[in-house]
C-alpha positions as CSV (number, residue, x, y, z in Angstrom):
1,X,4.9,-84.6,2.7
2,X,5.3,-85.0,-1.2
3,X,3.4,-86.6,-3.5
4,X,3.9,-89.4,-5.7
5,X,4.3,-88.0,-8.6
6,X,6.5,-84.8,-6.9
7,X,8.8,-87.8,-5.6
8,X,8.8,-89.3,-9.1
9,X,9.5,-85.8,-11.2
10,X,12.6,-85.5,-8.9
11,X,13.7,-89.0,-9.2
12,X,13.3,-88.3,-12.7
13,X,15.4,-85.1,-12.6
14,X,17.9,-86.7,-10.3
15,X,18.7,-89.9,-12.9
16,X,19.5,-86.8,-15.4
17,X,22.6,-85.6,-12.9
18,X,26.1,-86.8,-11.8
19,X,25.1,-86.0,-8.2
20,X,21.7,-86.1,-6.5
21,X,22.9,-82.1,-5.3
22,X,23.1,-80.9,-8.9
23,X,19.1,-81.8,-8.9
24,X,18.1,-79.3,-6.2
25,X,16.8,-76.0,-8.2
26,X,14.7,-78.7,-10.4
27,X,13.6,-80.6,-7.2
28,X,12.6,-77.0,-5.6
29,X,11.0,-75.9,-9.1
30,X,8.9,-79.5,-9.5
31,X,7.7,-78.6,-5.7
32,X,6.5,-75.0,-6.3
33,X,4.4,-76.3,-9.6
34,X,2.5,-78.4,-7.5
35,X,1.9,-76.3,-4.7
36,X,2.7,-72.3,-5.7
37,X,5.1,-72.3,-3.0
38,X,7.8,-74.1,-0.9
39,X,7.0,-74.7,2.5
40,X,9.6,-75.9,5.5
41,X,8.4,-79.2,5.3
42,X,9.0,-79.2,1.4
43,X,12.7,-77.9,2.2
44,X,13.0,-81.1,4.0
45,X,11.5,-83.7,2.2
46,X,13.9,-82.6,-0.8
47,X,16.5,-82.3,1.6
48,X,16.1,-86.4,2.2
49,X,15.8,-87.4,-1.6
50,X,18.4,-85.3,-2.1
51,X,21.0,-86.5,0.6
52,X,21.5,-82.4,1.6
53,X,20.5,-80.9,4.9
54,X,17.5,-78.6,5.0
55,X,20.1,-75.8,5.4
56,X,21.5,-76.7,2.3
57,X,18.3,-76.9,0.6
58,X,17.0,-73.5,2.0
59,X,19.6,-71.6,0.5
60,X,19.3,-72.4,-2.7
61,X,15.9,-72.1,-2.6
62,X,16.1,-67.8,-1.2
63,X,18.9,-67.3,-3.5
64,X,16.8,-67.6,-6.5
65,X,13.9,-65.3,-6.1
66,X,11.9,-66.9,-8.2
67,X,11.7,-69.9,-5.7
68,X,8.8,-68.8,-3.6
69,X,8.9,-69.5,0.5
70,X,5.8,-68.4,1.5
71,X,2.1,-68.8,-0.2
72,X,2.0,-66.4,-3.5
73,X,-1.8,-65.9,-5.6
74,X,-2.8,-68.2,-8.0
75,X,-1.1,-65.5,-10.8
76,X,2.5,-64.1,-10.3
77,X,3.4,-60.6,-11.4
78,X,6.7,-59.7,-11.9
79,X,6.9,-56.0,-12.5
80,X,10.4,-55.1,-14.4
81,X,12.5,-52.4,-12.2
82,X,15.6,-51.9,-14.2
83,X,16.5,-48.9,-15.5
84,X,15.2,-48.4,-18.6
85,X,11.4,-49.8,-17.2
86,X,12.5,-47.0,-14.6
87,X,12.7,-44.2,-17.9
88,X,10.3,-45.6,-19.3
89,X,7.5,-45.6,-17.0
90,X,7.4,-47.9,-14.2
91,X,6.3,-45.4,-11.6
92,X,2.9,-45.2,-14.2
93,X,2.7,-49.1,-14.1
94,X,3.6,-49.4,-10.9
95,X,1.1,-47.0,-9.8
96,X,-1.8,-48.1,-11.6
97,X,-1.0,-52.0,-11.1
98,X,-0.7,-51.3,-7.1
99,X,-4.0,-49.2,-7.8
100,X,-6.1,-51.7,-9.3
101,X,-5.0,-55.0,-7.5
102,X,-5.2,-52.6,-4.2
103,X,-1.7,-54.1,-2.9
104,X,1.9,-53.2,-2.7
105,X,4.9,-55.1,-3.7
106,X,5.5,-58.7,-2.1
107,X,1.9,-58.8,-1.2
108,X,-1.6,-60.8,-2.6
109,X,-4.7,-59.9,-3.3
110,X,-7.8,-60.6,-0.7
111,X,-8.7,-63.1,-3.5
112,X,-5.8,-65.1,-3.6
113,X,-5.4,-63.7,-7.4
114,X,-2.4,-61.9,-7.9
115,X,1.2,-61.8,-6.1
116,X,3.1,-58.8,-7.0
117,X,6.5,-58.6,-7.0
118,X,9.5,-56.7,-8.6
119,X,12.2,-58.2,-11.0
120,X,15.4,-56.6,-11.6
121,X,15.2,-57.3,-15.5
122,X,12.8,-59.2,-17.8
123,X,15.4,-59.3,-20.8
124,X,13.5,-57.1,-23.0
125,X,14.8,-53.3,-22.6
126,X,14.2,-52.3,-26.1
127,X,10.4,-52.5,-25.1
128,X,10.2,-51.0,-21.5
129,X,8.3,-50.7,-19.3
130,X,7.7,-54.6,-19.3
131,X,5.9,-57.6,-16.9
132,X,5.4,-60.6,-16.9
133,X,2.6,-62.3,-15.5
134,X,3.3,-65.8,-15.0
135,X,4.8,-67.1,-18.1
136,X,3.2,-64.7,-20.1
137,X,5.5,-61.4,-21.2
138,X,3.6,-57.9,-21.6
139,X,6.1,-55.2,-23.3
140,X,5.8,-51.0,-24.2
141,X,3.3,-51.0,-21.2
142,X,1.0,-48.5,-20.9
143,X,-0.9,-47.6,-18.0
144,X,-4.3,-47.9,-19.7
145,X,-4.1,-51.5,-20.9
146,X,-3.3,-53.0,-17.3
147,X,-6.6,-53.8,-16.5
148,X,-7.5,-55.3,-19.9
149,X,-4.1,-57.6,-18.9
150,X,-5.5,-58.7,-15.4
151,X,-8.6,-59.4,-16.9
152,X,-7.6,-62.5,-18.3
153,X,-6.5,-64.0,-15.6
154,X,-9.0,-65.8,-13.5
């Protein structure tokens, strides 16, 4: 069940649209800041507010894959796989990130720490390889600075 104040951020968004629909990647987005994921029951309590089915709901929420459907850490990873990362050095990142953390892609740490997952471009190819971890962008990655990187995040 959501919370008050999930119910209100999406009544919020929803006065903002033409159509309660047009609300549904905010609704899903407002959801996952709260909880680090969206759960089936989520799906359908948005689906209500929203006047959708949970169907409807759903696939929005796995066509953007940066709307999680199953518990994630507590700190996201997204580790850029384009082609100039690629060039550049992912399989160095990649090996060293999978080394430390001890996971592969789409998993979590034992901790509940870090989720790591691939992203098909970060936006900043001039400065491959590049991550992001959560909200924070790391660029002209080098294998020997990842552990500094994890270590600030608790």
């Amino acid at each position: 069940m959501l919370s008050m104040t999930e119910k209100e951020k999406i009544e919020e968004e929803i006065r903002q649209v033409p159509i309660k629909k047009a609300a549904c990647i905010e609704a899903l987005k407002i959801v996952q800041e709260h909880r680090r994921w969206v759960s089936d029951e989520s799906i359908r309590d948005v689906a209500d507010i929203l006047d959708m089915s949970a169907e409807e709901v759903d696939s929005v929420a796995t066509f953007y894959n940066l709307i999680f459907r199953q518990p994630v850490g507590r700190h996201i990873i997204l580790l850029c796989d384009s082609i100039s990362c690629y060039v550049m050095g992912l399989k160095g990142i990649h090996a060293e990130l999978t080394r430390l953390l001890e996971i592969q892609y789409g998993q979590t740490t034992a901790d509940g720490r870090f989720t790591l997952l691939p992203n098909p471009c970060l936006g900043t190819c001039d400065h491959a390889p590049a991550m992001m971890v959560d909200k924070d962008t790391y660029r002209d990655l080098q294998p020997s600075a990842l552990a500094d990187i994890l270590e600030k995040y608790t």
